[in-house]
C-alpha positions in Angstrom: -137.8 54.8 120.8 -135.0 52.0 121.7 -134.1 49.5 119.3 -133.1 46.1 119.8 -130.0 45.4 119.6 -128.7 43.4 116.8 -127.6 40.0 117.3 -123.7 39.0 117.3 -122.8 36.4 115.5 -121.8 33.2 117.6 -118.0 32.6 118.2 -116.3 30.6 115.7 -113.6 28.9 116.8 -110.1 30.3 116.2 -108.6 28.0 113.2 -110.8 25.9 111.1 -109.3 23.2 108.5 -107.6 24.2 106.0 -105.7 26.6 107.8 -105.1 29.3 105.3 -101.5 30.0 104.0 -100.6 32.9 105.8 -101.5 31.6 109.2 -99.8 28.4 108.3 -96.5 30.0 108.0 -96.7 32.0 110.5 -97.5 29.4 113.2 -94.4 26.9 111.1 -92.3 30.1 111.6 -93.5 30.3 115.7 -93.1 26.6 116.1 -89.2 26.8 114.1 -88.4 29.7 116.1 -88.7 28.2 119.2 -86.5 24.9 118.2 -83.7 27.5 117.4 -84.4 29.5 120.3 -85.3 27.6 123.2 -82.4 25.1 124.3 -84.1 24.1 128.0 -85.9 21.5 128.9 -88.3 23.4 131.1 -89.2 26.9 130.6 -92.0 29.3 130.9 -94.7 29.6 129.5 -94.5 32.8 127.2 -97.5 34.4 125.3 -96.7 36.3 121.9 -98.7 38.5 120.1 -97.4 39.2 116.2 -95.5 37.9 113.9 -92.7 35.2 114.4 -89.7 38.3 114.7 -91.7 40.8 114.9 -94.1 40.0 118.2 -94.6 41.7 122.0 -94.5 39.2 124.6 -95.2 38.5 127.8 -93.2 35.6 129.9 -95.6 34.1 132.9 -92.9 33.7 135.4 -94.6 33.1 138.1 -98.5 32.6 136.8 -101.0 35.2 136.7 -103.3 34.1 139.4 -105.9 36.1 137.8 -107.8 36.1 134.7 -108.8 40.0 134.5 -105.0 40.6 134.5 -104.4 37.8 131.8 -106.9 39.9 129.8 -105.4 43.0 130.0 -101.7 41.4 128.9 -103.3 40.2 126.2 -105.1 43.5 125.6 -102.4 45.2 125.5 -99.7 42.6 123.7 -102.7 42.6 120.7 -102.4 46.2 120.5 -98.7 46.6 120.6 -99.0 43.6 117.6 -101.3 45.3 115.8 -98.9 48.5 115.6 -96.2 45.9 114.0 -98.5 44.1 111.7 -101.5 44.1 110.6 -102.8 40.5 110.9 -100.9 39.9 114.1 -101.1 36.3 115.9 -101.9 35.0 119.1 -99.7 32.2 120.3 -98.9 30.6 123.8 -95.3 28.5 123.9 -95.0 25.8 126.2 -93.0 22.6 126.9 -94.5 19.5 126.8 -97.0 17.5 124.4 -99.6 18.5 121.7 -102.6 18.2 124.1 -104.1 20.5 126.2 -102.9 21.6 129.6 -104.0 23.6 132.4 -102.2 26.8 131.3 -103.8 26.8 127.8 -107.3 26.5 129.4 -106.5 29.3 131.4 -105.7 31.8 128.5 -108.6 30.7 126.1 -110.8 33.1 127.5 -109.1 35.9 128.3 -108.1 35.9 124.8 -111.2 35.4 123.2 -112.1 38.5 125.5 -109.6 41.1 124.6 -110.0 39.4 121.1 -113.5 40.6 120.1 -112.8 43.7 122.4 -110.6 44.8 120.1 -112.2 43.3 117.1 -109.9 41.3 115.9 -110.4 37.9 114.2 -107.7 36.5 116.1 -107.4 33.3 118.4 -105.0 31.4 121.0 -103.0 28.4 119.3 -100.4 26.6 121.8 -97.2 26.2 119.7 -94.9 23.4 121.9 -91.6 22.0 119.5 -93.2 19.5 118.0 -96.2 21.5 116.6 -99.2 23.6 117.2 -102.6 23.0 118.0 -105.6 25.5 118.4 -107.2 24.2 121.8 -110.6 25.5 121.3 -111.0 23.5 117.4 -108.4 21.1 117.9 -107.0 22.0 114.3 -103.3 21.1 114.9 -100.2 20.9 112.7 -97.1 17.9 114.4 -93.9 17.4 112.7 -92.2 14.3 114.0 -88.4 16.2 113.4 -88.2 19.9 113.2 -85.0 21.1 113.2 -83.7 23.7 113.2 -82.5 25.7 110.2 -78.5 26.0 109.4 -76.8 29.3 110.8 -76.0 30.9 107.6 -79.9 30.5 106.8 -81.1 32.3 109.8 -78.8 35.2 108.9 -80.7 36.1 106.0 -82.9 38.7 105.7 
């Protein structure tokens, strides 16, 4: 006898307002970090799986061309996050404005793939240095000046 499968439930999308506490200062942490971090202008787009400190990465210098191998990055950066925390995020830096952009679009899926292979309530947000957005809810979070902390700040543990 086969038995029907039973039905998934429907995607959600990634963040829904209010954005809990924990993801909120994780993704304040992600968009601080890269104010400290990041002094150019123009740089690469870099996808980061974990925690703000504690994440893998992958830099996209030059783009993937495909989207099977932009799954398995994010396969395997989930994984490697997982092993470092266990309620890793997914986050894409960029420069430029809150909105979306062709190199967001292009990472939505596969990480809404390697996601629910993994089964992991996780989602893409784009964090840019004036904010972050999630492009598939639109639930964002700007600051009009974000700087960056003082030195002796960042030192501590």
């Amino acid at each position: 006898m086969v038995r029907p499968l039973a039905p998934r439930p429907a995607p959600q999308p990634a963040l829904q307002a209010p954005v809990d506490r924990h993801t909120h200062t994780v993704l304040h942490a992600a968009t601080l970090a890269l104010v400290e971090e990041e002094s150019r202008r123009r740089f690469p787009v870099t996808l980061h799986a974990g925690v703000p400190g504690r994440s893998a990465r992958h830099v996209e210098d030059p783009p993937l061309p495909d989207a099977g191998l932009r799954a398995d990055v994010v396969l395997a950066l989930l994984r490697a996050a997982a092993a470092l925390d266990p309620r890793p995020a997914l986050w894409l830096t960029r420069p430029g404005e809150l909105t979306p952009h062709d190199d967001d679009l292009r990472w939505v899926g596969p990480a809404a793939w390697a996601a629910q292979a993994l089964g992991m309530p996780v989602g893409l947000v784009v964090v840019t240095r004036r904010g972050w957005f999630d492009p598939v809810s639109d639930v964002r979070r700007e600051w009009r000046r974000l700087r960056p902390r003082p030195a002796a700040a960042r030192e501590r543990p």
